[in-house]
C-alpha positions as CSV (number, residue, x, y, z in Angstrom):
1,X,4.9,11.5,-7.6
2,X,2.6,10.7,-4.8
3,X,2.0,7.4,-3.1
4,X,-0.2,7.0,-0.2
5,X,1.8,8.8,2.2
6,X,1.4,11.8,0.3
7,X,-2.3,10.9,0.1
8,X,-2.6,11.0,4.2
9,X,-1.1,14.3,4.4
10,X,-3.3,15.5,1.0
11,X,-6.6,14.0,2.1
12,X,-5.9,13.1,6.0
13,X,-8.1,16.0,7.5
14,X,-11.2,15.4,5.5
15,X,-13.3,12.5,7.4
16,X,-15.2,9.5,6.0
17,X,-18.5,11.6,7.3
18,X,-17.6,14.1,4.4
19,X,-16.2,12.0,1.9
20,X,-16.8,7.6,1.6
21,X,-14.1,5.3,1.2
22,X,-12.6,5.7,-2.0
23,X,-9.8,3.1,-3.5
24,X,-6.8,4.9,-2.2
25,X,-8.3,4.3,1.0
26,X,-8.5,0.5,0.3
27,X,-4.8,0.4,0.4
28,X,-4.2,2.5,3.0
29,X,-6.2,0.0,5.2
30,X,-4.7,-2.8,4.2
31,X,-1.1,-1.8,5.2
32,X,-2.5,-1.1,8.4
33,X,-3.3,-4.6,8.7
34,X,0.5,-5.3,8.7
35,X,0.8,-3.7,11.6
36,X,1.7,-6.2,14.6
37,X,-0.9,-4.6,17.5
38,X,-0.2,-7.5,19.6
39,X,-1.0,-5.8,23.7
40,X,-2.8,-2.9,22.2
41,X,-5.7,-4.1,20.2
42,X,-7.9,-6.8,21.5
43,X,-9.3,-9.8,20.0
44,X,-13.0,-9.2,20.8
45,X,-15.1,-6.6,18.6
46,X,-15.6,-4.8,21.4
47,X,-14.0,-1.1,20.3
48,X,-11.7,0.1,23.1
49,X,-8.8,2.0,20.5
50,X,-9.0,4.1,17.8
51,X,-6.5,3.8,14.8
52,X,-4.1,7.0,15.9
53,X,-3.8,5.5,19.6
54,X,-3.1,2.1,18.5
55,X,-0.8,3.6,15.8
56,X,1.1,5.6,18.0
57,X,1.4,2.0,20.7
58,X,2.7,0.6,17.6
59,X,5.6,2.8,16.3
60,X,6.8,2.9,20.1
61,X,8.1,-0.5,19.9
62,X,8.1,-0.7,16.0
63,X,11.8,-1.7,15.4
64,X,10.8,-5.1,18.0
65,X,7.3,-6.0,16.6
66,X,6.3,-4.9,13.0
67,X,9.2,-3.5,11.4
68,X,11.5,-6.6,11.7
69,X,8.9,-8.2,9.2
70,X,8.8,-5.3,6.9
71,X,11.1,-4.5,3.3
72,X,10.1,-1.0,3.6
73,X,11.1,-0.2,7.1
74,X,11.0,3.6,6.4
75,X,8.1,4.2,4.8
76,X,6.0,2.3,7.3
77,X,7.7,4.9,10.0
78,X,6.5,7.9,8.1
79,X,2.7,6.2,6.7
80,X,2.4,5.3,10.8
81,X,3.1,9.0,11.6
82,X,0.8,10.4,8.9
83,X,-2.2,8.0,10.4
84,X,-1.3,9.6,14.0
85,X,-2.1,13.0,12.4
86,X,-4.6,12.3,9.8
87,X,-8.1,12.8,11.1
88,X,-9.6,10.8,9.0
89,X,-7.7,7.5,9.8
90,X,-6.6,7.9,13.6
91,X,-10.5,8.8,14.9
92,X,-11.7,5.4,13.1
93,X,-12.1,2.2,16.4
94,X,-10.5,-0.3,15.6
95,X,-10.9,-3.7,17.1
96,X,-10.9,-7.4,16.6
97,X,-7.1,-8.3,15.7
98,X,-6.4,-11.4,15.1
99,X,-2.9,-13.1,14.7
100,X,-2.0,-16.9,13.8
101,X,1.7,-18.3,13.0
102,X,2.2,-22.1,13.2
103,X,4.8,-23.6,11.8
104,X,3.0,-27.4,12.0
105,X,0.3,-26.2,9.9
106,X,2.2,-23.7,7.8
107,X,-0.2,-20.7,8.6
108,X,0.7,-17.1,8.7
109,X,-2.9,-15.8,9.0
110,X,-3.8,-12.0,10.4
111,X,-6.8,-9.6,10.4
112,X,-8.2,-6.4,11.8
113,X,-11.2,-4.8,11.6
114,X,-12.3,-0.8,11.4
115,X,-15.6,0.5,12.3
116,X,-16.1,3.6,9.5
117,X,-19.0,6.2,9.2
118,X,-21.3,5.0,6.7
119,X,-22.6,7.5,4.2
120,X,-25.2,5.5,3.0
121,X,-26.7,4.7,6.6
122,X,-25.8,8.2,8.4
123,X,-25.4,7.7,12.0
124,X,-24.3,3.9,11.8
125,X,-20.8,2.5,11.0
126,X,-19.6,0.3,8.3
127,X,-16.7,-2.5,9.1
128,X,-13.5,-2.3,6.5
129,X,-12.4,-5.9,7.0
130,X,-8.6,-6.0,6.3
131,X,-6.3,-9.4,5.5
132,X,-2.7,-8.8,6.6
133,X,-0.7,-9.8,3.4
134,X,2.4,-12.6,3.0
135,X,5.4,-11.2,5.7
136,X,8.7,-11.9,5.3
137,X,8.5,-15.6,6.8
138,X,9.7,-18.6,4.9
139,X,6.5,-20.1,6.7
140,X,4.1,-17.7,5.0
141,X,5.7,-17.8,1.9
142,X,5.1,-22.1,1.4
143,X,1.6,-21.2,2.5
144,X,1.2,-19.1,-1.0
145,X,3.0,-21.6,-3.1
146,X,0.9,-24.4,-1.4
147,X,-2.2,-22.8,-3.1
148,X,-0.8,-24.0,-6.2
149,X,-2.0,-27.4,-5.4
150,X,-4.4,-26.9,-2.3
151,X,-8.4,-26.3,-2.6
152,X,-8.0,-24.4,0.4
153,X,-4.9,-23.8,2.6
154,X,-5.4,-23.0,6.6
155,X,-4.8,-18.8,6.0
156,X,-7.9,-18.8,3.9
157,X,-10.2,-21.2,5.6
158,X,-9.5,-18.8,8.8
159,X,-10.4,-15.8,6.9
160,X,-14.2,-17.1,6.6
161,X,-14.3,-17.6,9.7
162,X,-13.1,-14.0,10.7
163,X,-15.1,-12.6,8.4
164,X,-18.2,-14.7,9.5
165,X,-17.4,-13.7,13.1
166,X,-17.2,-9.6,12.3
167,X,-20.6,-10.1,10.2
168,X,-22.2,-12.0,13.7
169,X,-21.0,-9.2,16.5
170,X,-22.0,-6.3,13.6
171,X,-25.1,-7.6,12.3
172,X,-26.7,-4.7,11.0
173,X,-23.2,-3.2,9.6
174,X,-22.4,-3.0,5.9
175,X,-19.3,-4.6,5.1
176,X,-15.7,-3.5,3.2
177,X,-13.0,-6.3,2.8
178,X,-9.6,-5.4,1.5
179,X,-5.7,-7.3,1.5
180,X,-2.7,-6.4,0.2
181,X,-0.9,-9.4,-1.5
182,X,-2.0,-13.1,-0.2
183,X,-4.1,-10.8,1.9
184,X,-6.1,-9.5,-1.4
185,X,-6.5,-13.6,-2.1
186,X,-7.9,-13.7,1.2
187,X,-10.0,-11.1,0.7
188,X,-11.5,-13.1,-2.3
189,X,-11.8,-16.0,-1.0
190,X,-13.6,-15.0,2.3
191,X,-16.3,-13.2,0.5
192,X,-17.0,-15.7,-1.9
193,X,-17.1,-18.7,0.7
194,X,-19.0,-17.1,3.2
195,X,-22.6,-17.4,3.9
196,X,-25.1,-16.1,1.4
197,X,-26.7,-13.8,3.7
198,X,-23.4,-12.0,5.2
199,X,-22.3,-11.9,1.2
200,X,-25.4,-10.1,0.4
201,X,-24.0,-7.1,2.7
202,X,-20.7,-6.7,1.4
203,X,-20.1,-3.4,-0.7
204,X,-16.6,-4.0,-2.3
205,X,-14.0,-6.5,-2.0
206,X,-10.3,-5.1,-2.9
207,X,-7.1,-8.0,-3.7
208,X,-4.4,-5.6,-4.5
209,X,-2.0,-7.0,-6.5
210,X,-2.7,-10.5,-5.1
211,X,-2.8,-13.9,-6.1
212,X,-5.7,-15.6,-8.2
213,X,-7.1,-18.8,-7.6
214,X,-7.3,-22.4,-9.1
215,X,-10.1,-22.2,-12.2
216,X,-12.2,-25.0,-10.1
217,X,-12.4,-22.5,-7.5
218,X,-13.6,-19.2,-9.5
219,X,-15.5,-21.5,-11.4
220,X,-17.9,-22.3,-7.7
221,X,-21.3,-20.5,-7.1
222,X,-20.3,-18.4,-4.1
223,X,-16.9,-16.7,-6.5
224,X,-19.2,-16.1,-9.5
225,X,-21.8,-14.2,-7.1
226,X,-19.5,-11.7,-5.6
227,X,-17.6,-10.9,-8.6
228,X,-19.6,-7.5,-9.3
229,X,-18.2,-6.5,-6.1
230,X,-14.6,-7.4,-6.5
231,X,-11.2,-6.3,-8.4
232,X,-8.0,-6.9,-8.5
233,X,-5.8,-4.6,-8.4
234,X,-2.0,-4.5,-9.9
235,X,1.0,-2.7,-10.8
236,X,2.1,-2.7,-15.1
237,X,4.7,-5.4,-13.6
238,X,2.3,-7.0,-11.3
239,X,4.4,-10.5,-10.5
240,X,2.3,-12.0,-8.0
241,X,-1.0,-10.4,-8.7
242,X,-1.0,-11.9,-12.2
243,X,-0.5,-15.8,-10.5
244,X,-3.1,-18.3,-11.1
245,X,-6.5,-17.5,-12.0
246,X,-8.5,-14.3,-12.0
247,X,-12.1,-13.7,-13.0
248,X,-12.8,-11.0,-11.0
249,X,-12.7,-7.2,-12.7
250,X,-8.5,-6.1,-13.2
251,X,-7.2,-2.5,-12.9
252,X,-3.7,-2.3,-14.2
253,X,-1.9,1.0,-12.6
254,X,1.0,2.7,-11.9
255,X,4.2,2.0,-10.1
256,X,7.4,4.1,-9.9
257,X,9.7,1.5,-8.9
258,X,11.2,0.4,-12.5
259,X,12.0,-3.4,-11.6
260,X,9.4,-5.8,-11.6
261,X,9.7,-6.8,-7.5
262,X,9.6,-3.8,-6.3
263,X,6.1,-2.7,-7.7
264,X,4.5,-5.5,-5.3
265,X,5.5,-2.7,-2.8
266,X,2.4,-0.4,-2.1
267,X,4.2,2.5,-1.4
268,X,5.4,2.7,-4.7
269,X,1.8,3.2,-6.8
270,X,0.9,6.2,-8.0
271,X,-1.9,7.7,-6.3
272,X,-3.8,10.8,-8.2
273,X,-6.7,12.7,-5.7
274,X,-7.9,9.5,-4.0
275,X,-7.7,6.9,-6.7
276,X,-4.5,5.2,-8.5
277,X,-3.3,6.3,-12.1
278,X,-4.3,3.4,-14.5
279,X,-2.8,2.3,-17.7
280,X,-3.5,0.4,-20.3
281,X,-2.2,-2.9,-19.6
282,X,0.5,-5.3,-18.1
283,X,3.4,-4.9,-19.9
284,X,5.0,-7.4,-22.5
285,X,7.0,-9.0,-20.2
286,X,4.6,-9.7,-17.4
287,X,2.5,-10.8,-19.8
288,X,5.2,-13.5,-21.2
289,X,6.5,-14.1,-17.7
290,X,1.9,-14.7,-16.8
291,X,1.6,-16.6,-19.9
292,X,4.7,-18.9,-19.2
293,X,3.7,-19.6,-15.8
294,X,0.3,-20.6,-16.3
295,X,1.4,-22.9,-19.2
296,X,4.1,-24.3,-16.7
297,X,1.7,-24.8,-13.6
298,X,-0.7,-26.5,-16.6
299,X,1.7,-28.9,-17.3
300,X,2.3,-30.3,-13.9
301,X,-0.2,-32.4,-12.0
302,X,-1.5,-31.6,-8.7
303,X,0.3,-33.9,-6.9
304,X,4.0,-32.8,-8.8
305,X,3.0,-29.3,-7.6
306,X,2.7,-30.5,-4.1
307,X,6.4,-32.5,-4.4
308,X,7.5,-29.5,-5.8
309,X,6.7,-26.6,-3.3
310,X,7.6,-29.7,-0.5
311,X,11.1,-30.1,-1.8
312,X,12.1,-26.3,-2.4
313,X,10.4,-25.8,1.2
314,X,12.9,-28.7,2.5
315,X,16.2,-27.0,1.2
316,X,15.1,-24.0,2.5
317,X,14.5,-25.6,6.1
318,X,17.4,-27.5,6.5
319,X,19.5,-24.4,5.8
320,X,17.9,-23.0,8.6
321,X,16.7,-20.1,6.9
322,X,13.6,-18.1,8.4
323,X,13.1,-15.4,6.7
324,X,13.3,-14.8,2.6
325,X,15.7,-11.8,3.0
326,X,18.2,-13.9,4.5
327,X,17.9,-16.4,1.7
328,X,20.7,-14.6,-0.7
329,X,23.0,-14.4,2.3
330,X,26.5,-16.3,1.6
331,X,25.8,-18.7,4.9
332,X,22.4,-19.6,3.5
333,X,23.3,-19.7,0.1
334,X,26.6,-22.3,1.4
335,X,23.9,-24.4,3.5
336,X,21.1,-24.4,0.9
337,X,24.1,-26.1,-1.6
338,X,25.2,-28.2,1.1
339,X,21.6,-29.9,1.5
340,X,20.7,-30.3,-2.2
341,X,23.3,-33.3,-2.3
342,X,21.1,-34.7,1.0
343,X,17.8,-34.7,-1.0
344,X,16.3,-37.9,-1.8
345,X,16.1,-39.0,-5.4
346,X,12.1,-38.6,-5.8
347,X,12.1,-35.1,-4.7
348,X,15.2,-34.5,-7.4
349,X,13.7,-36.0,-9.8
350,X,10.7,-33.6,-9.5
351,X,12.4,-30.6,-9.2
352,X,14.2,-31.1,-12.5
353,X,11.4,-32.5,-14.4
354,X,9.6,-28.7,-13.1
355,X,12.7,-27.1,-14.2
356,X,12.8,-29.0,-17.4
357,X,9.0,-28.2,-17.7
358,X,9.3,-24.5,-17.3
359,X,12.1,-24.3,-19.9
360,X,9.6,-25.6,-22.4
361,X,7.2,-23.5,-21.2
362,X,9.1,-20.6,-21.7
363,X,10.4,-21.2,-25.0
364,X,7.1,-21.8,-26.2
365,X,6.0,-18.4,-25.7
366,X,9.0,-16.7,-26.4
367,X,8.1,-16.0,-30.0
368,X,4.7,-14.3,-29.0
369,X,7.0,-11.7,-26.9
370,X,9.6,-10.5,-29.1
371,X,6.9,-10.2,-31.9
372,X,5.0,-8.1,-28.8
373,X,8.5,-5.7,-28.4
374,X,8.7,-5.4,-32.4
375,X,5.5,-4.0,-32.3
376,X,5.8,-2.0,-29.3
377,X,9.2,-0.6,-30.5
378,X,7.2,0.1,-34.1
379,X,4.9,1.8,-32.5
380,X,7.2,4.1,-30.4
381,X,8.7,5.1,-34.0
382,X,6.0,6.0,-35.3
383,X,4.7,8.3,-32.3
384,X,8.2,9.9,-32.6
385,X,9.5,8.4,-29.1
């Protein structure tokens, strides 16, 4: 099975002069954007670092910076070693890195920008504009459930203005924006709120296996006009790129994890040549698990959303607890416990009206999937599987 590891070391010596950017190279440019390149790539647009230098500046101090942040520790080593030697990637300037955390205004907001040969304008460049997804941050995390009830929270109104700011110092350049996760919603959004004339120049906007957005939003002029450009990409058990709404074209594709979470991990699709390996559609129970959330969000107001996502947000903070992966620890799990007896009655109220909310949600398309996995079990039968 190849993922885009085995892409780099397949395709890594055949440069974007040759060959334009394809979809596999989407992704690999979004989990570049993950990288931390705090001290080694500026803030300005002025190129002073190509990707392989900056790569190799990160992967020095990788255990300190990026990889504390990361689920797939490993991989990251070996994709950051297959960019130092893939020709392709490491020649590619890189510049304008951007980095905001802030706990007060519940931001985790970070973007980088790569200058590419541009095979429809030989001898100029073309900017990939690349969102750095959700990390591992409790912070980051109530910033994607606040879009739940938000018209815009702060990640995404910075992302226009990063992606304003790369169309003003590279004013001639075509432009490629791509995100992995909340970083594919940011892709989105910036290209469909930003000004007409920098929208007019973008080629392709990527969200891979990212959120969707409220229907008031994909329902506003600027979405509608760059949808021809856009798509979604997600795994068969896509969990969070099937949240909200999407109007925007949808490629369904491969994964080889089996569980559910583990498909939101890039490493794990299926890359054939330099595209993914579609299939058919979600499966049934991402579609029951889609179908159930949409009816559950539905149900609640605005405002119950926003007590919602504020209460869960308060457990977790008064356990102390930073970063998701330490959430299931026994300490954490002891504290969070501890502080559910502390909450005030309003915010328990909400939470089990939401809980009571998502049962009925839940049941009520419970019928629709086990008729779904008769049929599918039927048809398995009768194909001799």
């Amino acid at each position: 099975m190849q993922n885009m590891i085995e892409y780099l070391k397949w395709r890594g010596d055949i440069s974007f002069k040759r060959q334009p950017i394809c979809e596999a190279d989407y992704l690999v440019f979004a989990q570049l954007s993950y990288m931390s390149y705090d001290n080694i790539v500026k803030d300005s647009f002025v190129p002073e670092i190509n990707v392989g230098k900056a790569a190799e500046a990160v992967l020095k101090n990788f255990e300190k910076t990026s990889g504390r942040r990361m689920i797939s520790y490993a991989q990251n080593v070996l994709f950051l070693q297959e960019i130092i030697n893939s020709p392709r990637f490491s020649e590619l300037p890189i510049c304008g890195y951007t980095d905001i955390f802030s706990v007060e205004k519940q931001e985790q907001f970070s973007a980088v920008t790569f200058l590419m040969p541009d095979n429809e304008e030989p001898g100029k460049n073309a900017c990939v504009i690349a969102f750095r997804g959700t990390d591992s941050t409790i912070v980051g995390w109530k910033e994607d459930f606040n879009m739940a009830f938000s018209d815009a929270v702060p990640a995404q109104i910075d992302a226009v203005k990063y992606l304003s700011r790369v169309a003003e110092e590279f004013p001639m350049q075509r432009l490629y924006v791509c995100g992995h996760s909340k970083g594919g919603n940011l892709s989105v959004y910036a290209s469909a709120f930003c000004d007409r004339d920098i929208q007019d120049r973008i080629v392709g906007v990527r969200s891979l296996d990212g959120p969707g957005f409220s229907e008031e939003t994909i329902m506003k002029e600027g979405f509608r006009r760059i949808l021809d450009r856009s798509e979604t990409v997600v795994p068969s058990s896509s969990i969070v790129g099937i949240l909200l709404e999407h109007a925007e074209s949808f490629t369904v594709i491969r994964s080889y994890a089996t569980t559910a979470p583990f498909q939101h991990d890039p490493f794990t699709w299926e890359i054939s040549r330099c595209g993914y390996i579609p299939v058919e559609t979600i499966t049934d129970a991402t579609k029951y698990l889609d179908e159930t959330l949409k009816i559950w969000v539905a149900d609640m107001t605005p405002d119950m959303r926003e007590k919602l996502v504020n209460g869960i947000y308060q457990i977790v903070s008064s356990a102390g607890v930073e970063d998701v992966r330490d959430l299931l620890s026994q300490k954490s799990i002891f504290t969070i416990l501890k502080s559910l007896k502390k909450l005030d009655p309003e915010t328990v109220k909400v939470i089990t009206e939401a809980a009571v909310l998502f049962q009925k949600a839940a049941r009520s398309q419970l019928p629709g999937f086990l008729e779904r996995l008769r049929d599918s079990g039927k048809e398995k039968i009768s194909k001799g599987k």
